[in-house]
C-alpha positions as MATLAB code, in Angstrom:
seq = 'XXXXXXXXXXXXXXXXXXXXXXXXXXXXXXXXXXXXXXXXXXXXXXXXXXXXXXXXXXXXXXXXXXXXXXXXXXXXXXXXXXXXXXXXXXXXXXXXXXXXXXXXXXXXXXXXXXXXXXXXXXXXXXXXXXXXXXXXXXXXXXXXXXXXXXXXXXXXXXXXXXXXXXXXXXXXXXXXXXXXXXXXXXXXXXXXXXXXXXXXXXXXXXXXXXXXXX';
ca = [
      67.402  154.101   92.156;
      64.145  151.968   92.357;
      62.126  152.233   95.822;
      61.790  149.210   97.410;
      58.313  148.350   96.325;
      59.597  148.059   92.605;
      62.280  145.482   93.539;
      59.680  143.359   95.485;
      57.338  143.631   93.133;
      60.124  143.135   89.856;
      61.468  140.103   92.566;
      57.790  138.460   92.700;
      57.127  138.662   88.637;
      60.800  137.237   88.099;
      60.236  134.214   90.464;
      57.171  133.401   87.934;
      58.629  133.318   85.076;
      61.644  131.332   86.845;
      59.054  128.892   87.868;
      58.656  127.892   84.346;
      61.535  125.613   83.205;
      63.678  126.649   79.893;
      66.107  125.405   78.141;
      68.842  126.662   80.483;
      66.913  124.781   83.639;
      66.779  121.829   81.958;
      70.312  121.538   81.898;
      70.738  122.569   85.177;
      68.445  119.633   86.267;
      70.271  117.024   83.608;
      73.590  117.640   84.546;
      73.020  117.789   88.310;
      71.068  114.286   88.567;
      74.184  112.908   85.811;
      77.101  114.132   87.878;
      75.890  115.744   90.977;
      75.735  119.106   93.170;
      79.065  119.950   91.871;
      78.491  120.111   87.867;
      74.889  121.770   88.654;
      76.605  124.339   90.205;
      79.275  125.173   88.317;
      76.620  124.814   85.348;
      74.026  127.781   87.144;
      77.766  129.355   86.833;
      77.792  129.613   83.226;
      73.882  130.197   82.462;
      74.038  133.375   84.551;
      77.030  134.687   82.813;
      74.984  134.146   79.345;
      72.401  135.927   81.238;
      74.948  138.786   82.066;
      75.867  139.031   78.173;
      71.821  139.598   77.240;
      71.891  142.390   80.191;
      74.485  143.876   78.837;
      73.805  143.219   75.134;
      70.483  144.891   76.445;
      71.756  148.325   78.150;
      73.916  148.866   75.246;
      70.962  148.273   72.128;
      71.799  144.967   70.999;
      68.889  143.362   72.279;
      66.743  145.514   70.542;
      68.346  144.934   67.217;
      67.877  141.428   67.953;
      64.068  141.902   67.998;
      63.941  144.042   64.963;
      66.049  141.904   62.743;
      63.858  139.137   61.475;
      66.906  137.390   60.119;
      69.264  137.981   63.143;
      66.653  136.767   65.444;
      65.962  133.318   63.603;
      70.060  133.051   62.978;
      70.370  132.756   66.981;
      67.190  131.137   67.564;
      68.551  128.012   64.919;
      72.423  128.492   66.382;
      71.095  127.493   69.914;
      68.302  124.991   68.551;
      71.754  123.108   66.805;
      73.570  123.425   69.756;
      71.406  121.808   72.521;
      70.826  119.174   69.192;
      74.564  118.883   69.221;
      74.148  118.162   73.105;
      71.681  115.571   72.965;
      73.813  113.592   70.373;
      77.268  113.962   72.688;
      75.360  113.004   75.826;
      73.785  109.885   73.744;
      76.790  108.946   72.436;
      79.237  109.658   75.492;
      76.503  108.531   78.374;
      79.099  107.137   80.292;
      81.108  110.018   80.529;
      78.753  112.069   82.503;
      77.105  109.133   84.500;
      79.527  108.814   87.425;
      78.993  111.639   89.206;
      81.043  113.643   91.711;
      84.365  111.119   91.562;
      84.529  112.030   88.209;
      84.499  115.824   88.390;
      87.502  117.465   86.664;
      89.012  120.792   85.343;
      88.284  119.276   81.827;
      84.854  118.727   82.729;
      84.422  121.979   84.788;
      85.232  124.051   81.625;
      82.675  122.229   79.349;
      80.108  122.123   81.713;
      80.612  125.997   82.081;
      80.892  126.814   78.111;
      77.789  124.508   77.527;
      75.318  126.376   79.991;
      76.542  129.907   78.983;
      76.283  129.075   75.405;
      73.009  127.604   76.015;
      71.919  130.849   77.413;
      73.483  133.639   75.122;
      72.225  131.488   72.263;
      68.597  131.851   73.678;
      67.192  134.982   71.911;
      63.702  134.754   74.466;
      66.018  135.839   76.838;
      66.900  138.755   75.159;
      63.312  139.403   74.344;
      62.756  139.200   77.628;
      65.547  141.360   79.228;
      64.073  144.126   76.029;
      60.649  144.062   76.758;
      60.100  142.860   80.638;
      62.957  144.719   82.626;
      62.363  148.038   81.164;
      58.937  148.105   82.854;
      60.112  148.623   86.152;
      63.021  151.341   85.112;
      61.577  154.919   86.135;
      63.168  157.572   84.225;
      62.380  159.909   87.368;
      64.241  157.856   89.600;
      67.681  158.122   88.206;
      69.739  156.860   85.464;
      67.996  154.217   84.028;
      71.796  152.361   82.718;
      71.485  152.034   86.374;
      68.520  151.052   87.038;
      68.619  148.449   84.382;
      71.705  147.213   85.950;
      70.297  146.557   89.092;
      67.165  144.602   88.126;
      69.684  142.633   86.055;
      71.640  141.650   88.776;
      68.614  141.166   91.118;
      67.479  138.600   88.243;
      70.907  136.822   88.527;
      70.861  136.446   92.029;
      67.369  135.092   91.828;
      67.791  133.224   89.035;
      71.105  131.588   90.813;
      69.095  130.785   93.833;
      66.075  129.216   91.906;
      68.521  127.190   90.022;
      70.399  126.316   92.902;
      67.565  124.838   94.293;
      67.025  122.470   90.880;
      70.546  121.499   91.579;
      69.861  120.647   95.197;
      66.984  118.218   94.065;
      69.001  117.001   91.248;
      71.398  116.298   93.345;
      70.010  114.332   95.550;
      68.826  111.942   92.847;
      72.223  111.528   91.713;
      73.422  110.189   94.917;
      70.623  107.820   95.073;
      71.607  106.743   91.291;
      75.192  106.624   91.626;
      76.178  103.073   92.391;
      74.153  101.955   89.643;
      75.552  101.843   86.497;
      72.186  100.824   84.779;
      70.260  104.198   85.790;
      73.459  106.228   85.216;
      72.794  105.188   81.406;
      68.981  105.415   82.038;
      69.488  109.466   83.086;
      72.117  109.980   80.239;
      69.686  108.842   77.573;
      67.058  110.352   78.910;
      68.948  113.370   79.054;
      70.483  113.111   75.814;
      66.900  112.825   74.201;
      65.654  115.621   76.120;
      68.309  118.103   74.445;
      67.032  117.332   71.054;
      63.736  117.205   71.806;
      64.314  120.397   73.807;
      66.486  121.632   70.590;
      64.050  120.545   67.991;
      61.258  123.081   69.875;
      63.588  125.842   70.360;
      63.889  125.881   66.661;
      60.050  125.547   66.289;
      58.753  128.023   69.275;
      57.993  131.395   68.968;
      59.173  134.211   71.347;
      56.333  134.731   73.691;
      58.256  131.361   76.289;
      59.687  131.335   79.194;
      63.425  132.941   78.896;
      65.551  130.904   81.816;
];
């Protein structure tokens, strides 16, 4: 098991790179100011379970073959470049559908909400770059099994990660509540957020793997 030092200092260099807004915070932020606290939350929800695939695709080698693949890398980097594409286009064509907030929260929308944000994050290969190549720097061999270890710091980064992107959803929030009654900057944040997926999808596909993961 890590002392306690390591987990403060793995804590501090997590924050950083949490700091930096991805693909996966963007959403966070777009759906939270288009429907509220509610769909931010339940969209942190599914980003953190893609994060707990790449952990685990991580522990077991997966990650790693990932890296080494040249072809398998770019096949996931281009499969979640289409799909936030494939976002932008739905939220520009179905604005209104996402624009009234709370009221409008369903099961139906609760599932896609979910399946968007985890696929947005499992189709991220930086992530798994990062889980290969940052995490294993603060696993000591001499401290323990280091599945364990590695387990740990993964969860530490999903409970940190959850609480930085809680926060996003907080301030989102609040914007949507502000935006609500009007229907013309409900389809003012929809477009905007529409166009922000593909412009966020268009430099996933063109980005290399040295940017931020979440």
């Amino acid at each position: 098991m890590q002392d306690l030092s390591t987990l403060v200092t793995f804590s501090l260099a997590a924050i950083l790179l949490f700091i930096i807004p991805g693909p996966a915070v963007l959403y966070v932020v777009a759906r939270s100011v288009a429907q509220g606290r509610s769909a931010g939350l339940v969209s942190v929800a599914g980003v953190h379970a893609g994060s707990a695939v790449h952990i685990g695709a991580a522990v077991v080698g997966l990650s790693a073959l990932l890296v080494r693949s040249v072809t398998a890398f770019a096949l996931v980097k281009w499969a979640g470049a289409a799909y936030l594409i494939y976002l932008g286009v739905r939220t520009l064509r179905h604005g209104s559908e996402i624009g009234a907030g709370e009221p409008g929260f369903d099961s139906r929308s609760t599932r896609r909400l979910f399946a968007d944000g985890f696929t947005i994050n499992v189709l991220n290969p930086k992530t798994a770059v990062f889980f290969l190549a940052f995490v294993p720097q603060f696993v000591d061999p001499s401290a323990g099994s280091s599945v364990r270890q590695f387990l740990v710091l993964g969860a530490l980064f999903i409970v940190l990660g959850v609480v930085s992107d809680g926060a996003y959803v907080l301030a989102g929030a609040s914007i949507s509540r502000r935006m609500r009654t009007s229907e013309t900057a409900r389809r003012r944040v929809s477009k905007g957020a529409g166009l922000s997926y593909l412009g966020l999808g268009v430099w996933a596909a063109l980005s290399g793997v040295g940017d931020s993961a979440n």
